[in-house]
C-alpha positions as CSV (number, residue, x, y, z in Angstrom):
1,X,-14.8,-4.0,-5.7
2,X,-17.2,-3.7,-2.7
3,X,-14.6,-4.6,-0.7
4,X,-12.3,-1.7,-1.8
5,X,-14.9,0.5,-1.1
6,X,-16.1,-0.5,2.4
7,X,-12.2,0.3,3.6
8,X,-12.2,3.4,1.4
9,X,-15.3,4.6,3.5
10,X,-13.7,3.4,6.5
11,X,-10.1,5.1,5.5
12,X,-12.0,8.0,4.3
13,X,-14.9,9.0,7.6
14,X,-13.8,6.8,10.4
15,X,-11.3,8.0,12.4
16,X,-8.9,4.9,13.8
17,X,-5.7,6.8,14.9
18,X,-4.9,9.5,17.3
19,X,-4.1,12.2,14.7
20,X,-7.8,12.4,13.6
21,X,-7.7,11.7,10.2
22,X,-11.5,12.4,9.8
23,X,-10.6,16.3,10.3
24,X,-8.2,16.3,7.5
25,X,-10.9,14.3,5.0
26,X,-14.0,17.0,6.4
27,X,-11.3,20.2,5.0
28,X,-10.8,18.1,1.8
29,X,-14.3,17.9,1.6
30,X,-15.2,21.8,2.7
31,X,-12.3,22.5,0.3
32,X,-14.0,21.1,-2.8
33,X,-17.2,22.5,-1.8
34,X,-16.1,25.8,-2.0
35,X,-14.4,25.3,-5.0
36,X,-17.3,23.9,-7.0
37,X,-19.5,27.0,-5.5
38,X,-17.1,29.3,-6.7
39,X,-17.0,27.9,-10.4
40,X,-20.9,27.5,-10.4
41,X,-21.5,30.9,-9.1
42,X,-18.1,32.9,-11.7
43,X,-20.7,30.7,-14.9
44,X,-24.0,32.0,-13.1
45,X,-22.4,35.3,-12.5
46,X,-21.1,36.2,-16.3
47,X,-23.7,34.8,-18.2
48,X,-26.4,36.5,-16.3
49,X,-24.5,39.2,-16.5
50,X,-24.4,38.9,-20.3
51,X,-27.9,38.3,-20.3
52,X,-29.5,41.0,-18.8
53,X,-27.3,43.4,-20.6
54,X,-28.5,41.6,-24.1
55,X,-31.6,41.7,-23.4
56,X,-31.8,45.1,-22.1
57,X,-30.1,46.4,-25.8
58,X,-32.7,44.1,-27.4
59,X,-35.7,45.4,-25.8
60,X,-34.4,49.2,-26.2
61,X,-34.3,48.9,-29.7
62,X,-35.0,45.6,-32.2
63,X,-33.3,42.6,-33.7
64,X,-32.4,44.8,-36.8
65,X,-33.0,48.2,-38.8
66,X,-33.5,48.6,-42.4
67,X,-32.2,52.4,-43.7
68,X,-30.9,54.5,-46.4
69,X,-27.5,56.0,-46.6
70,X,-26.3,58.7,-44.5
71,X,-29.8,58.1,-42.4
72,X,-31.6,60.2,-44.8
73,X,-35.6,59.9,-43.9
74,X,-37.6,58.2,-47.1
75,X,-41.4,57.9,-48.3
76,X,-43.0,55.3,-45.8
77,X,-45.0,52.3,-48.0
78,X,-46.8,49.8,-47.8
79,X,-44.4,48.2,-50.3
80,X,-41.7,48.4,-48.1
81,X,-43.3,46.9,-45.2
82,X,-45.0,43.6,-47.1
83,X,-41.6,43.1,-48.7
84,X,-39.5,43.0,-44.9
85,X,-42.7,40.9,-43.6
86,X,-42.6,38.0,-46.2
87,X,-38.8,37.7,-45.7
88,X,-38.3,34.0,-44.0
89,X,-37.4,34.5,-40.7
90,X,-39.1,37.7,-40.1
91,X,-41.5,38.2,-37.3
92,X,-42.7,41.8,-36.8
93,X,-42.2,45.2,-38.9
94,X,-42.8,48.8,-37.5
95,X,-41.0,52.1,-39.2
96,X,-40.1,54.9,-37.2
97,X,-38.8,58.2,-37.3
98,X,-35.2,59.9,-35.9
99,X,-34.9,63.3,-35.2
100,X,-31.5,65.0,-33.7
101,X,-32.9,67.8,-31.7
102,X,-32.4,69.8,-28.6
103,X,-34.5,70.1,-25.7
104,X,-35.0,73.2,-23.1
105,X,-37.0,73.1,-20.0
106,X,-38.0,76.2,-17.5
107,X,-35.7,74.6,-15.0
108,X,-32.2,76.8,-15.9
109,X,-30.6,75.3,-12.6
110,X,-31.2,71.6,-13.5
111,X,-27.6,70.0,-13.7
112,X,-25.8,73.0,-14.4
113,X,-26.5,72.6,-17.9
114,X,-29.4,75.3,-18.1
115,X,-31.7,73.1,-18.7
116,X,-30.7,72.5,-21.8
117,X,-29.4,68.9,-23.3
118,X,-29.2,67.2,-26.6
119,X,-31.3,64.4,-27.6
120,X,-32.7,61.8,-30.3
121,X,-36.6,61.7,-30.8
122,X,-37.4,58.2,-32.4
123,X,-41.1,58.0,-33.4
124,X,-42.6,54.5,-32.8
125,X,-45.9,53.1,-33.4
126,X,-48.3,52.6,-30.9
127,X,-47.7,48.9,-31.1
128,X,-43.9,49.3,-30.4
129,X,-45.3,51.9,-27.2
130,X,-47.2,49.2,-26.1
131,X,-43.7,47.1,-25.2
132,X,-42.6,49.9,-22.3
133,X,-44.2,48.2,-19.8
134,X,-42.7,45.0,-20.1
135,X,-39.3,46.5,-20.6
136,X,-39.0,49.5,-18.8
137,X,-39.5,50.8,-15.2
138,X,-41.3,54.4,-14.6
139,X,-44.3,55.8,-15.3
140,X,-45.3,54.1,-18.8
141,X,-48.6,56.1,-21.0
142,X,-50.6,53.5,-22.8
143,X,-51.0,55.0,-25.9
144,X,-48.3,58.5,-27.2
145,X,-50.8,60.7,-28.8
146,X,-50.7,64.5,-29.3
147,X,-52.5,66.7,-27.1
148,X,-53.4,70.0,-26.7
149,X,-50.2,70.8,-24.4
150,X,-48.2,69.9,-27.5
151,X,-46.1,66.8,-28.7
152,X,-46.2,63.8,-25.9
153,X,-42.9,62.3,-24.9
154,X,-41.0,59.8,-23.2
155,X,-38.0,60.7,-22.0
156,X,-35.3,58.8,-20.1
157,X,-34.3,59.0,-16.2
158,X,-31.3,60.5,-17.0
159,X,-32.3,63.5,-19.7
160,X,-34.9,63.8,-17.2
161,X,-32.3,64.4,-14.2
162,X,-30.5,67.1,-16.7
163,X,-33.3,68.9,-17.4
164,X,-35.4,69.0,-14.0
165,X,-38.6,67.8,-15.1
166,X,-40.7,65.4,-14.3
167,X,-44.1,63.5,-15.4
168,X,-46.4,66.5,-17.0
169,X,-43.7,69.2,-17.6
170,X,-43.7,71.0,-20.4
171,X,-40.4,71.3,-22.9
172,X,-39.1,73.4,-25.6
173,X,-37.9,71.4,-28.4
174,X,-35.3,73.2,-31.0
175,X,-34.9,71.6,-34.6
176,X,-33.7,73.0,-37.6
177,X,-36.7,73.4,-39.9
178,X,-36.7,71.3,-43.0
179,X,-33.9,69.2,-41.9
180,X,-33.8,65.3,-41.8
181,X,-32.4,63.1,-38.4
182,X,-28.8,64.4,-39.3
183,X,-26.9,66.6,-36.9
184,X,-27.5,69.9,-37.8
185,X,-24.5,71.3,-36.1
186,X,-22.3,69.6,-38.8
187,X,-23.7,71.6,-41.8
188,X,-21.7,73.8,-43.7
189,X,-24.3,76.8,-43.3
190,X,-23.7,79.6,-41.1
191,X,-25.0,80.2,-37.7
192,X,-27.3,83.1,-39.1
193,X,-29.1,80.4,-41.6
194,X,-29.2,78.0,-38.9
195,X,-30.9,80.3,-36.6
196,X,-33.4,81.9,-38.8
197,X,-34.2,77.9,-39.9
198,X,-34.7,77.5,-36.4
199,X,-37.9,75.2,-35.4
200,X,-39.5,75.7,-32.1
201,X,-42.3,73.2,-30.9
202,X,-43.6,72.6,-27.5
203,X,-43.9,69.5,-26.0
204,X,-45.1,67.4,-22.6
205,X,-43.4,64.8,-21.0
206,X,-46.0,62.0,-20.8
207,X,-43.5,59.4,-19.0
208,X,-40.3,58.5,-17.6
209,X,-38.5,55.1,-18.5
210,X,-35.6,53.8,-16.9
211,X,-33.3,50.9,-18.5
212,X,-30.2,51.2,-16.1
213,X,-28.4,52.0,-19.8
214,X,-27.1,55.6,-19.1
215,X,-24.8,56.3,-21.9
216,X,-26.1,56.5,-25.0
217,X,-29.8,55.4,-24.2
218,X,-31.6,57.0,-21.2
219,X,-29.1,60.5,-21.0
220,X,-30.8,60.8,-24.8
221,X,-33.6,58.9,-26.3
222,X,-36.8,60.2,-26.0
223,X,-39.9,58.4,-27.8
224,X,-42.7,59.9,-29.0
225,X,-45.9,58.7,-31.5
226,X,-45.0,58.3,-35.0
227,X,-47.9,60.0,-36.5
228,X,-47.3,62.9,-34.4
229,X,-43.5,63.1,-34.9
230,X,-44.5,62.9,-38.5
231,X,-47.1,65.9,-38.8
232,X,-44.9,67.7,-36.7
233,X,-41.5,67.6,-39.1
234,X,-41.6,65.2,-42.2
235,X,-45.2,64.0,-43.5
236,X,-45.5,60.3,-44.7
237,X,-41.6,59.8,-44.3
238,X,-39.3,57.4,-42.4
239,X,-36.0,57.1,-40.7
240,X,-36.3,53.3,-41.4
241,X,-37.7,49.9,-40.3
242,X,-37.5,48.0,-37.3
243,X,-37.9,44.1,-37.5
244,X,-37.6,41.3,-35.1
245,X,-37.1,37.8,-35.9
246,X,-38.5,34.1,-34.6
247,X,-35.2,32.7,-34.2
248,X,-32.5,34.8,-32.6
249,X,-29.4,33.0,-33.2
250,X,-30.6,33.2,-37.4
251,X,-30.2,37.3,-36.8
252,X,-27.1,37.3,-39.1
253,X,-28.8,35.0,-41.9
254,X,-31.9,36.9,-42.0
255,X,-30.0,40.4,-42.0
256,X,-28.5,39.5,-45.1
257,X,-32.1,37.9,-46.7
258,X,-33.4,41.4,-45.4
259,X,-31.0,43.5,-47.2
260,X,-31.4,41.1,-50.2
261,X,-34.8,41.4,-51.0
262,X,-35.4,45.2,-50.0
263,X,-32.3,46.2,-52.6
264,X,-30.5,49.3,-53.2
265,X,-30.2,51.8,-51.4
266,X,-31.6,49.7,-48.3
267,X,-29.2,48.0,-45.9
268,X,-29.7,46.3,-42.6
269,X,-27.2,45.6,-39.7
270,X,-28.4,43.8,-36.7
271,X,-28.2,45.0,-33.2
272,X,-24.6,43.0,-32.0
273,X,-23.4,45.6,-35.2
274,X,-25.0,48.8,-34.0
275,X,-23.8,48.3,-30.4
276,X,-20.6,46.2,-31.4
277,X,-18.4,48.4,-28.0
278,X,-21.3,47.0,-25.9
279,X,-21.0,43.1,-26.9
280,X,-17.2,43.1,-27.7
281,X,-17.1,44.4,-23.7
282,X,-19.3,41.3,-22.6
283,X,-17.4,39.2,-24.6
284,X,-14.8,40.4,-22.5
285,X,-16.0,39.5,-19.3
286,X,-16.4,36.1,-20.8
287,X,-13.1,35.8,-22.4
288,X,-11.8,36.1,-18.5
289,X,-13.9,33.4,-17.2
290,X,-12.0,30.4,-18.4
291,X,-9.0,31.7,-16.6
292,X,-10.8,31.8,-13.2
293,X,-12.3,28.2,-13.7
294,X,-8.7,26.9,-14.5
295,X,-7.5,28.2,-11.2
296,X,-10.3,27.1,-9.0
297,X,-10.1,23.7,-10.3
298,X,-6.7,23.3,-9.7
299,X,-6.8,24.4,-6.6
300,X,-9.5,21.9,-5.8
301,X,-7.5,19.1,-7.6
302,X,-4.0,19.9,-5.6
303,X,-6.3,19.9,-2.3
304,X,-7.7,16.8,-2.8
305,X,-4.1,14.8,-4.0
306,X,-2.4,16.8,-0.7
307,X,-5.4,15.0,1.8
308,X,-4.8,11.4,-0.3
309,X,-1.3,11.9,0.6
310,X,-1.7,12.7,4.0
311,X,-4.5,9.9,4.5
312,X,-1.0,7.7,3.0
313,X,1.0,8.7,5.6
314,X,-1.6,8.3,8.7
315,X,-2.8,5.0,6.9
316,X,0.4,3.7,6.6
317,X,0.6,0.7,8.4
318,X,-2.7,-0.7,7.7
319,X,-2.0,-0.7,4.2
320,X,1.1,-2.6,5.3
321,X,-2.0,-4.8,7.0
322,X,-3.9,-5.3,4.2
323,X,-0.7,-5.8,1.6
324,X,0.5,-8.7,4.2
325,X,-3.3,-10.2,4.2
326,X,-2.5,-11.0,0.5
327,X,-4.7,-7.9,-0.9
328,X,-3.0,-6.7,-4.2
329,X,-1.4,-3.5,-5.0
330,X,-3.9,-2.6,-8.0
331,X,-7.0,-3.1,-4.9
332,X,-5.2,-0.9,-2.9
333,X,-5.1,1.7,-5.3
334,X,-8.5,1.4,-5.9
335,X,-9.0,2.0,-2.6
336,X,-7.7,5.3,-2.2
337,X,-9.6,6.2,-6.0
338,X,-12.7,5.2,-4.4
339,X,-12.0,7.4,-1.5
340,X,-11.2,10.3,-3.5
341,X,-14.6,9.4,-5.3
342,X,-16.0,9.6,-1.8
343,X,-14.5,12.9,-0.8
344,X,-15.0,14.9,-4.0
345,X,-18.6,13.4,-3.9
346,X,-19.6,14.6,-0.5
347,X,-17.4,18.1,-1.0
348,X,-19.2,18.9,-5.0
349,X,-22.7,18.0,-3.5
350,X,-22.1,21.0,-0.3
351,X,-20.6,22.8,-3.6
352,X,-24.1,23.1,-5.7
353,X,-26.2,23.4,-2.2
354,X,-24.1,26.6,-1.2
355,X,-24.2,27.9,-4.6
356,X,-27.5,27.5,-5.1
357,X,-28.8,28.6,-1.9
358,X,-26.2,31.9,-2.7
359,X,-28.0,32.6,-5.8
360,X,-31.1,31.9,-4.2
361,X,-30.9,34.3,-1.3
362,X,-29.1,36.9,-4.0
363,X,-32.0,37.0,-6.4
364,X,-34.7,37.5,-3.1
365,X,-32.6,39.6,-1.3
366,X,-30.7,41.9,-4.0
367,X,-27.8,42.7,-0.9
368,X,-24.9,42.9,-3.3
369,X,-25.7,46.1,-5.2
370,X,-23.7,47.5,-8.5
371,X,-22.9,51.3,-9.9
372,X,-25.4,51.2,-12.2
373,X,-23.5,54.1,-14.7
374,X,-20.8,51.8,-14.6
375,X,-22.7,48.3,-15.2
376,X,-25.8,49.3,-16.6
377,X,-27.6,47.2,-13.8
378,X,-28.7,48.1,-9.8
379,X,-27.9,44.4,-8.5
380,X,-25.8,41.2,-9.4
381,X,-27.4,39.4,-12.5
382,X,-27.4,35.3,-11.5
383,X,-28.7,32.8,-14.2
384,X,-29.8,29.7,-12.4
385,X,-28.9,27.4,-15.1
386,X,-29.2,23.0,-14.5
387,X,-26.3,22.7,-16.9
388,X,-23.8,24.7,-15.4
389,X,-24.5,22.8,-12.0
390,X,-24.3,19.3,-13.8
391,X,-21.0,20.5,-15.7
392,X,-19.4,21.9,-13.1
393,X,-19.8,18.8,-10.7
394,X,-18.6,16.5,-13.9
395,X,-15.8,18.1,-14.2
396,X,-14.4,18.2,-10.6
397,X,-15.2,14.7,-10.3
398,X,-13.5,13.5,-13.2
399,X,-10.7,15.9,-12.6
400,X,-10.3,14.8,-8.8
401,X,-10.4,10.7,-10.4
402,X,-7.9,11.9,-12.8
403,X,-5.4,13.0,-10.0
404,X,-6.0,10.8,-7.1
405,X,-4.1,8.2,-9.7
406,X,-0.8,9.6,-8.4
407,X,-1.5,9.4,-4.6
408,X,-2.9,5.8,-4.8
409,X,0.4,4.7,-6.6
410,X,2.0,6.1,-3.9
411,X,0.3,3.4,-1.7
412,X,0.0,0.6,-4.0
413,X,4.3,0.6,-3.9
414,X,4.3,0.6,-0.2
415,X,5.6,-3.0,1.0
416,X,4.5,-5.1,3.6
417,X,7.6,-4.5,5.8
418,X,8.1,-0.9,5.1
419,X,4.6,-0.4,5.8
420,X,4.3,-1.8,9.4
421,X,7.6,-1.0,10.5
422,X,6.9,2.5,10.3
């Protein structure tokens, strides 16, 4: 066997005939290299991609709410919140509070909207405030309290952008008195009720957050404390309970424990149910991946049998040589096997080096930028991840083995006199 190999490295990087065949083997080699690159960086790419974008929804929110039917708001107790902590599984428990309201700022010109937008006030407790930091960019207040300039708020980039206001501005926020979190436009009183039930309360923005998500999230959440929200609109009551678990991939298992032990009329749905559009669309993105591996790695396998064959041809007579030396025809296919094993080894080595210098220069740099309304992120997400590297380079080498069997048939058949005569 060493022997096969010393004229595969021979065949393969010396060049010993006027056509160069060295040139041919070094765009084989560049070939594979940027094949392997591209299928490390399409895995890095999507699942980075997926990543962020999961983790962004998990931060915003939880792992999974606890609520009543028709989001009705319900007595906050103790009860409640011992039951959902001593479920298996269960990490952290914090209510909170929804309210559907508008809000109004001085600002009438702000985008064209008079200073006016809708939004969703979710009371959190200052424990669940105490995660902005970590999750969200902007100015972050330590602790949402209420002050004399009225209710204290965070509000998101883009609400913020629609209404013209900015860190320490003041805001008009219009409820319907009495009401619960639903939206009070789809009641069946008339506009005269709903304007004499109208509830008027001033407010400050304390913060700004940013996620990246626009729609949905930072166009209308604002946060605020739970107490305050609470004094403000419904004493002592709830929208529900936000939980997060140990485990992630259990989500679905405690869900269902969750729902189990709280009872009627409580039910739970995790957070790949509330934003099911959101994860079926990265699922998408994945779905498409294996389709762009299959075509990368056959391209890399059909360049790497088309240089065997050509090294056939320029090689000819020597294998004629080495046939009429008494070598047999199974050595001399092992002999262009091993220098397929050669090439593809040299070509998916360059392959992880460019890739990971790509990603590396990507995640210091940030030069390829996204549409952030569109993608819900500023820059290319890339997940540096050993496994995709090791799989990658597996799977071209076995694939490029695998295929370099028809080639080196090819010159096993050759005979002697064929060979040298040609």
């Amino acid at each position: 066997m060493k022997a096969e190999l010393y004229i595969a490295r021979r065949f393969a990087f010396k060049p010993r005939s006027i056509s160069k065949p060295t040139f041919i083997v070094l765009a084989s080699i560049l070939g594979i290299a940027v094949g392997t690159a591209a299928l490390i960086l399409t895995l890095s790419i999507v699942n980075g991609f997926a990543s962020v974008i999961e983790n962004k929804l998990i931060r915003f929110t939880s792992h999974l709410q606890v609520r009543q039917p028709d989001d009705r708001v319900f007595p906050m107790t103790r009860h409640d919140q011992r039951t959902l902590e001593q479920v298996s599984g269960v990490r952290s428990v914090s209510p909170f509070l929804e309210l559907n309201v508008m809000l109004r700022s001085r600002n009438r010109s702000a985008g064209g909207g008079g200073g006016i937008a809708p939004a969703l006030i979710r009371g959190i407790t200052p424990r669940e405030a105490a995660r902005f930091p970590g999750s969200f960019s902007g100015s972050v207040p330590g602790r949402l309290s209420e002050e004399l300039g009225g209710l204290q708020l965070i509000i998101g980039k883009s609400i913020a952008e629609t209404l013209g206001v900015h860190k320490g501005d003041q805001l008009m926020i219009v409820g319907i008195a009495g009401k619960s979190g639903a939206d009070p436009l789809s009641s069946q009183e008339s506009i005269i009720s709903l304007l004499s039930g109208l509830d008027l309360q001033v407010a400050r923005v304390k913060g700004i957050y940013d996620t990246g998500l626009t729609e949905g999230f930072d166009d209308i959440v604002v946060f605020a404390d739970l107490e305050a929200l609470q004094s403000r609109y419904h004493p002592g009551m709830v929208s529900g309970y936000e939980a997060n678990v140990s485990e992630l991939k259990n989500l679905r298992a405690v869900s269902a424990r969750v729902a189990q032990a709280m009872g009627y009329p409580f039910y739970s749905y995790t957070v790949y149910e509330r934003y099911a559009n959101l994860f079926e669309w990265l699922k998408l993105q994945k779905n498409i991946m294996p389709l762009l591996v299959i075509t990368i790695t056959v391209v890399a396998v059909f360049n790497i049998v088309s240089t065997l064959l050509v090294l056939i041809i320029e090689k000819t007579r020597e294998i004629g040589m080495l046939t009429a030396l008494g070598m047999e025809p199974r050595a001399v296919s092992l002999v262009f096997i091993g220098q397929a094993f050669m090439i593809a080894l040299v070509g998916i080595g360059m392959g992880n080096l460019i890739a990971l210098g790509l990603s590396l220069f990507e995640l210091h740099f940030h030069l390829i930028t996204l549409p952030e309304k569109s993608y819900f992120i500023r820059h290319v997400p890339i997940q540096i991840d050993p496994l995709h590297y090791l799989l990658v380079s597996c799977v071209v080498a076995v694939l490029t083995l695998l295929f370099a069997f028809i080639p080196s048939r090819v010159a096993a058949s050759l005979r002697p006199g064929t060979a040298l005569t040609t």
